[in-house]
C-alpha positions in Angstrom: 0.0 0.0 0.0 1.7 3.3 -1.3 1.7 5.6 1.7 -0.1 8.9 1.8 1.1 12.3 0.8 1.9 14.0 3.8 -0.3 16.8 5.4 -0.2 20.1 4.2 1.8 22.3 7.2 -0.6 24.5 9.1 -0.2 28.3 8.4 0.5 28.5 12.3 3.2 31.3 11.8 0.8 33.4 9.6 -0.1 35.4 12.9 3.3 36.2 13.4 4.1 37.1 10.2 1.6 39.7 10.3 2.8 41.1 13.4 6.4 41.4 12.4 5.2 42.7 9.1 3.2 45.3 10.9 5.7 46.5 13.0 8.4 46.7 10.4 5.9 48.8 8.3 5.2 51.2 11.4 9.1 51.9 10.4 9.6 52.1 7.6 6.8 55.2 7.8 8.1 56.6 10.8 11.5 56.6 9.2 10.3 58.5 6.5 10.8 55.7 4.1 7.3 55.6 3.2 6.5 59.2 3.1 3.2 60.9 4.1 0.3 60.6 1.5 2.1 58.3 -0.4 0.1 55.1 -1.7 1.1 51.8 -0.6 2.0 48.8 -3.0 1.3 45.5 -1.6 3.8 43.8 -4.3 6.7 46.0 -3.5 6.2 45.4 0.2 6.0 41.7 -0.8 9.6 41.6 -1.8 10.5 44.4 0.7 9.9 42.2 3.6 10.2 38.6 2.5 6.5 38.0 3.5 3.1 36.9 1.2 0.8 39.2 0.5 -1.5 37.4 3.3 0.1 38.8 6.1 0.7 42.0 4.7 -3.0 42.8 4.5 -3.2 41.8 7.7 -0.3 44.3 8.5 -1.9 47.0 6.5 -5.6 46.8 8.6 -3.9 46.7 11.5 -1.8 50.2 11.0 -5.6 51.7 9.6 -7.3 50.8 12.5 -3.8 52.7 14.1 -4.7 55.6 12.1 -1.6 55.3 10.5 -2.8 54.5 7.2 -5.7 55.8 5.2 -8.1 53.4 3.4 -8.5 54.7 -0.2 -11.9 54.5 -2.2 -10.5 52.6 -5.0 -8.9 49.8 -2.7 -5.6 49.8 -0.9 -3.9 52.5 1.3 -2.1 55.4 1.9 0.3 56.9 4.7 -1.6 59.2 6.4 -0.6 62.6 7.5 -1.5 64.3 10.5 -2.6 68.0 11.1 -0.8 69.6 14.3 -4.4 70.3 15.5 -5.0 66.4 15.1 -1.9 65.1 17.6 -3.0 67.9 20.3 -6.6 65.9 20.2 -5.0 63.2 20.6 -2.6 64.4 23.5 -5.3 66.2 24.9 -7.8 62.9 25.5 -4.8 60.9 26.6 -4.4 63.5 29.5 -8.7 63.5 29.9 -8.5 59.7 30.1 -5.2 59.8 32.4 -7.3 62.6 34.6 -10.0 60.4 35.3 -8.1 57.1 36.0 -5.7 59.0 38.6 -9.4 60.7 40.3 -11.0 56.8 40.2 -7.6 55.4 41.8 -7.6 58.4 44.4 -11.0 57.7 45.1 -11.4 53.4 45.0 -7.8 53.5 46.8 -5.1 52.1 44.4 -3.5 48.9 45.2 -0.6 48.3 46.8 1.4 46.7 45.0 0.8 48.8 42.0 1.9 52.2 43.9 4.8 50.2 45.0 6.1 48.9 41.7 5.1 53.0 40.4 7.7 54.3 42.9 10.7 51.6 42.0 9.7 52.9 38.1 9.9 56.3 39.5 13.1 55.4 41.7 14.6 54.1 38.3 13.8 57.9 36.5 15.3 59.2 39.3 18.9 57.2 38.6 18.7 58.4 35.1 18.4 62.0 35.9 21.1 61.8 38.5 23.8 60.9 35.3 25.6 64.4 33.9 24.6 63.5 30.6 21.6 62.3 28.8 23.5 59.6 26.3 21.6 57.2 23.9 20.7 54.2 26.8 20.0 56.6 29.2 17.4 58.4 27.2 15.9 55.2 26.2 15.9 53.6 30.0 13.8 56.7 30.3 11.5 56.2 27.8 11.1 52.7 28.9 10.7 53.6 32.7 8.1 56.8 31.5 5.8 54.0 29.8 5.8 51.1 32.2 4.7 54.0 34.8 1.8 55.1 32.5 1.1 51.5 32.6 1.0 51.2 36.0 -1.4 54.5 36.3 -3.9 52.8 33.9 -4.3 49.5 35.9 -4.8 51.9 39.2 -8.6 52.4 39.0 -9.0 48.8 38.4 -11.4 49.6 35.9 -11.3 47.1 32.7 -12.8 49.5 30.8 -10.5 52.6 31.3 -7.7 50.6 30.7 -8.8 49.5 27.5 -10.1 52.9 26.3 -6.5 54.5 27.5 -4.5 51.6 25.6 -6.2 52.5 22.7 -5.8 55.9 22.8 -2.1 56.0 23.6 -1.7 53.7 20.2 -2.8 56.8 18.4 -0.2 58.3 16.0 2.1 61.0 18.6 0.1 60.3 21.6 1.8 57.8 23.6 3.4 59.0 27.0 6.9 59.5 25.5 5.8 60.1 21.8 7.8 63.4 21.6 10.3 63.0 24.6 12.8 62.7 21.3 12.6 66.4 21.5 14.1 66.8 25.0 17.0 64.5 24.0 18.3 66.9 21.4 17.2 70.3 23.5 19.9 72.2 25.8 16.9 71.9 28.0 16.2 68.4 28.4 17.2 67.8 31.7 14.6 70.4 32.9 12.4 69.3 31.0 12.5 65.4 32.2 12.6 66.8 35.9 9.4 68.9 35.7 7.4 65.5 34.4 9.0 63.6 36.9 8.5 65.3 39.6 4.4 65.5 38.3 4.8 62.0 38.1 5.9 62.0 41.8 3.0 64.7 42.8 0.5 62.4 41.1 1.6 59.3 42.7 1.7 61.2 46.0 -2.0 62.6 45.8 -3.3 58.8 44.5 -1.7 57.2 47.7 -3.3 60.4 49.9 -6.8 59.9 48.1 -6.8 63.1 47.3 -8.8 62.9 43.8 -9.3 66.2 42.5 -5.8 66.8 42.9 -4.7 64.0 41.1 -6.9 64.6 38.3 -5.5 67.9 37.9 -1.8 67.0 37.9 -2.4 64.1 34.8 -4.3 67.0 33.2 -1.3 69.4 33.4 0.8 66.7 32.4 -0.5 66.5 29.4 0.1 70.2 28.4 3.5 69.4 28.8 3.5 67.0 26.0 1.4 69.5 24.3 4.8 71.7 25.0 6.9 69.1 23.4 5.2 69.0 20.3 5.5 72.2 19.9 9.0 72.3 19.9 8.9 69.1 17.9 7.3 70.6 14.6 9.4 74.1 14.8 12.6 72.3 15.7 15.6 72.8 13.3 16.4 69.0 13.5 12.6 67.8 12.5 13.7 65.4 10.0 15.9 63.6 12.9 12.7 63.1 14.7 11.3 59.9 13.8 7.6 60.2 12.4 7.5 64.6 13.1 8.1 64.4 9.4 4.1 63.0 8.9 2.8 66.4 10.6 1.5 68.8 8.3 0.7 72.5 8.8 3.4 72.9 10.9 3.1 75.7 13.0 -0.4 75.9 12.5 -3.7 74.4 14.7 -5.5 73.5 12.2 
């Protein structure tokens, strides 16, 4: 009896694939490689990345539902490009949705462990401030130490929901906590800059562990202009196209 042809492999790594497709592509537009308004070719990518066409449709929904790609009437996609009016919205409902979930864990009593593991983030910010210069790993033990404490804010009001909402938003093109912290790292003013946030984030944690709602509401809403600072700086800077992604805001200079 002739044996049978063996099974077809299952596409198991096709998930995968999409992901690393995805987050290559984030890249490649942030990089300025794929510039701003320009349409996407699913062939070129092909043979770009070394991936079928499979997962880089899954790839390409993905960075729409981001908002960093533009679904065209006629089929396919485009980079999108971003309005300075439209990355303050987005700053400004990160800090809205950060207000409420520092008020809610004021208010329910945060636990813990979470304020403890905020304060050995915060410790860590601390150590990289203390350095007498701001090199490459330092700035980005920074970024890393900013995030995981965002992180630790959301899960605070043990609220599912807010969470969820506040992961999404912080996905949005320029919105996340350290979106334009690339600024500081090239300003004479960095360090003052860093220390103002950190010592908000120290203010915040402080008024969160003292229940003290309205006051912690208030600080994540101030801390949010200071990003709104940063981007500022960010689209009138000299060095812009050294700024990964600045490069997809247009009307710089303008609100609108």
């Amino acid at each position: 009896m002739s044996e049978s042809p063996p099974a077809a492999p299952l596409d198991v790594d096709s998930g995968s694939q999409a992901v690393k497709a995805q987050l290559r592509l984030r890249e490649l537009i942030f990089a300025g490689e794929l510039q701003g308004g320009s349409r996407i070719a699913e062939l070129t990518l092909v043979d770009r990345l070394g991936v079928s066409r499979t997962p880089i449709r899954a790839a390409l929904m993905r960075l729409e539902q981001e908002g960093l790609l533009q679904a065209l009437t006629g089929g396919g996609y485009a980079v999108r490009t971003f309005s300075e009016r439209d990355v303050a919205d987005a700053i400004e409902l990160r800090g809205t949705l950060e207000g409420l979930v520092a008020r809610l864990a004021a208010e329910r009593g945060a636990a813990r462990e979470l304020l403890a593991e905020a304060r050995e983030c915060l410790d860590g910010i601390d150590e990289v401030l203390a350095q007498p210069a701001l090199g490459d790993a330092a700035f980005l033990c920074y970024v890393r130490l900013n995030e995981r404490f965002h992180v630790l804010l959301a899960e605070m009001a043990g609220s599912p929901v807010l969470a969820r909402e506040l992961e999404r938003v912080v996905r949005m093109p320029f919105a996340s906590p350290s979106g334009f912290v690339v600024v500081q790292a090239n300003s004479g003013r960095a360090r003052d800059m860093l220390i103002v946030a950190q010592d908000q984030h120290r203010q915040v944690l402080d008024a969160i562990a003292q229940r003290e709602g309205g006051r912690a509401e208030a600080i994540m809403r101030e801390h949010s202009r200071l990003a709104q600072r940063n981007l500022r700086e960010a689209v009138s800077s000299a060095d812009i196209d050294r700024m990964p992604g600045v490069r997809l805001i247009r009307n710089r200079g303008e609100r609108g």
